[in-house]
C-alpha positions as CSV (number, residue, x, y, z in Angstrom):
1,X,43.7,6.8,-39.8
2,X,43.0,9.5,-37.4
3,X,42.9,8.3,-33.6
4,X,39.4,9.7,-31.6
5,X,40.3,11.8,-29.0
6,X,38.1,11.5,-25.6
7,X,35.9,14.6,-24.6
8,X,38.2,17.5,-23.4
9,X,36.3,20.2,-22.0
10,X,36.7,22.6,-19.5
11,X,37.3,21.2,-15.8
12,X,34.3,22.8,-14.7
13,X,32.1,21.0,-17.8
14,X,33.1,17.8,-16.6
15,X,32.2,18.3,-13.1
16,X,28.9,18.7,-14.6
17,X,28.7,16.1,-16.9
18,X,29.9,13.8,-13.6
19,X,27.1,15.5,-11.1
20,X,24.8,15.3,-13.7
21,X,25.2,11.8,-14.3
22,X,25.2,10.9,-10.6
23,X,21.7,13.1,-10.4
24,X,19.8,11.1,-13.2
25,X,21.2,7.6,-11.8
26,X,20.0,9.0,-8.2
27,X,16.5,9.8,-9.5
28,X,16.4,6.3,-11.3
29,X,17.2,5.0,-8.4
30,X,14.2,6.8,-6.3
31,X,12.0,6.0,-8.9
32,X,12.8,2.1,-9.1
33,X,12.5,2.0,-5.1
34,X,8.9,3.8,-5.2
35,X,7.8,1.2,-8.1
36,X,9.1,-1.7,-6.0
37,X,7.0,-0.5,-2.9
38,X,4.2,0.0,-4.6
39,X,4.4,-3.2,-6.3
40,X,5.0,-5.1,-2.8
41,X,1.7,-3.3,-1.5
42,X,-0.1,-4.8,-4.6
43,X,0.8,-8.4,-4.3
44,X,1.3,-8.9,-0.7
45,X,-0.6,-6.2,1.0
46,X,-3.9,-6.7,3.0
47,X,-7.2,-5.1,1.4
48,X,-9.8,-3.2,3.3
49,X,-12.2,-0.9,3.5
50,X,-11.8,2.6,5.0
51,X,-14.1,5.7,5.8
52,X,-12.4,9.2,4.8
53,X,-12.3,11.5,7.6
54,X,-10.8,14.1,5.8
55,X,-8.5,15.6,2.7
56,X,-6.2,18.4,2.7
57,X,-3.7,20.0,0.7
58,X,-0.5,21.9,2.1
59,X,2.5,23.0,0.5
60,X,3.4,26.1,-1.9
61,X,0.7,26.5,-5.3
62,X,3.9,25.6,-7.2
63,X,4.6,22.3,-4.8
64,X,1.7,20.9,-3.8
65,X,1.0,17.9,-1.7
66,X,-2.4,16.2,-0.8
67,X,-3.0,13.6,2.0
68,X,-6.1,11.9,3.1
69,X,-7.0,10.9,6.9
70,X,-8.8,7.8,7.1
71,X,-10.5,4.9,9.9
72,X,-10.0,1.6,9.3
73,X,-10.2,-2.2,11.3
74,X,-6.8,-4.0,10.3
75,X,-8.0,-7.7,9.3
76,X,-8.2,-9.7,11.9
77,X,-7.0,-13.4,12.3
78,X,-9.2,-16.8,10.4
79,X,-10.1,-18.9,13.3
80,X,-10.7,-22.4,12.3
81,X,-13.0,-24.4,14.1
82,X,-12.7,-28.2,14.5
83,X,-15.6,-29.7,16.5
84,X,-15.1,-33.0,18.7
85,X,-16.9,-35.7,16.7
86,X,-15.8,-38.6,18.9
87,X,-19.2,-40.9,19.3
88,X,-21.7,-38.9,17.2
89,X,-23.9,-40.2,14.4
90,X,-23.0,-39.7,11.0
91,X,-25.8,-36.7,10.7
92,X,-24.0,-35.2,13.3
93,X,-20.8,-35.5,12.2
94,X,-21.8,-34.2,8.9
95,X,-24.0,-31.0,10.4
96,X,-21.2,-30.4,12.7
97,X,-18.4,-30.4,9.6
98,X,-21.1,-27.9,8.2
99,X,-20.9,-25.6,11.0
100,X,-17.3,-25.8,11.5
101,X,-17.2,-24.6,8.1
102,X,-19.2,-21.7,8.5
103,X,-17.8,-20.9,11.5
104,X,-13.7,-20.9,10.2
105,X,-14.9,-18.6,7.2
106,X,-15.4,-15.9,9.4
107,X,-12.4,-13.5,10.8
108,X,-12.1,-11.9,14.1
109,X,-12.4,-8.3,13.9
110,X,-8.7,-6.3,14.1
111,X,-7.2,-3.0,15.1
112,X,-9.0,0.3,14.7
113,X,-6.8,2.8,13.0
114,X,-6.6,6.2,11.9
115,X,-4.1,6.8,9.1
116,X,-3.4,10.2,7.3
117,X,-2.1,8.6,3.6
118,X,-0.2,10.7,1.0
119,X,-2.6,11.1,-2.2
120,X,-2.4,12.4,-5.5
121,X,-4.0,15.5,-6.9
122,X,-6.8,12.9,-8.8
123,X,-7.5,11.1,-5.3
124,X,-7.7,14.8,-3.4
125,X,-10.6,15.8,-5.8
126,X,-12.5,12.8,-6.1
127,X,-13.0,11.7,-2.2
128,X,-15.4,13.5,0.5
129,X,-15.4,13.1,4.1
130,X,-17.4,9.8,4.2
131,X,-16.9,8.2,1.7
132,X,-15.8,4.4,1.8
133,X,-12.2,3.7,-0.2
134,X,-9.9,0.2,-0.3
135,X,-6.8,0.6,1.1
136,X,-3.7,-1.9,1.5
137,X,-1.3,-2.0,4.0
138,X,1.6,-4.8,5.0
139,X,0.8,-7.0,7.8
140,X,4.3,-6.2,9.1
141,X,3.6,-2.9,9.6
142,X,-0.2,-1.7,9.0
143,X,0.3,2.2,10.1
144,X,1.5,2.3,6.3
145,X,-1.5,2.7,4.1
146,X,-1.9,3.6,0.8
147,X,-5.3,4.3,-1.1
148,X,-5.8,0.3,-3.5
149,X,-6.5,2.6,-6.1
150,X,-3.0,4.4,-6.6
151,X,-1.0,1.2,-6.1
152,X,-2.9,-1.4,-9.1
C-alpha cells in the first residue's frame, strides 16, 4: 500500500498557498464584520426620515465610490405624562387618563444633523437633492447613518 505524500512544492509556492489562505480568511473576515453591522443597524437602530442635500461620486472610473449628504432630527425622548388625580370625579379622572394618554404618545423633538452616508451606485442614481429617505442610526452614536434601504 503506497503511503500519500503531503504537497511538496517549491518554497516560494507554499508561501503563496500560506498568503493566499490568510487573504481569503481576512476578506471573510471583513465581510462577516460588515454583515454583523449592518444587521445591528436593522434590529436595533433608530428609523427616521431625512432630506437629501446632495450625492456625489469621487474616486477613479475603475474605483468608484458614492456618498449622500443628508438633514435629519435624531428621535427625541417619550415623555410620559401622569396627571394628579387626587380628589377629582370619576369623569375627570377618566378625561384626564385620556389626555395623559395623548400627551405620552408624543416625542420631544431631537438633534438636528447633517450626515454625509456612504451609498451604493443604485442609491447614487435613484435620490435627488430633496428628496425624503429613512435612515437608521444607533442611539449610542447617531453621527453613523446609513440609508434603511441598504441595511433590510
Amino acid at each position: 500500500m503506497e503511503k500519500m505524500k503531503l504537497y511538496n512544492g517549491t518554497k516560494a509556492e507554499k508561501i503563496i498557498f500560506v498568503v493566499f489562505g490568510f487573504l481569503v480568511l481576512f476578506i471573510g473576515f471583513i465581510s462577516y464584520m460588515a454583515f454583523q453591522e449592518d444587521n445591528k443597524f436593522a434590529k436595533e437602530g433608530i428609523r427616521v426620515e431625512a432630506t437629501v442635500n446632495s450625492v456625489s461620486s469621487y474616486g477613479t472610473s475603475k474605483s468608484k465610490s458614492y456618498k449622500m449628504s443628508i438633514s435629519m432630527f435624531t428621535q427625541g425622548e417619550k415623555t410620559e405624562v401622569h396627571t394628579d388625580t387626587t380628589g377629582k370625579s370619576e369623569g375627570d379622572k377618566i378625561l384626564d387618563k385620556i389626555f395623559d394618554d395623548i400627551k405620552s404618545n408624543t416625542r420631544s423633538m431631537g438633534d438636528f444633523k447633517m450626515v454625509d452616508i456612504s451609498i451604493g451606485s443604485t442609491s447614487y442614481n435613484k435620490y435627488k437633492p430633496g428628496d425624503k429617505v429613512m435612515v437608521v442610526y444607533l442611539k449610542e452614536n447617531p453621527d453613523k447613518v446609513k440609508l434603511l434601504s441598504e441595511v433590510e
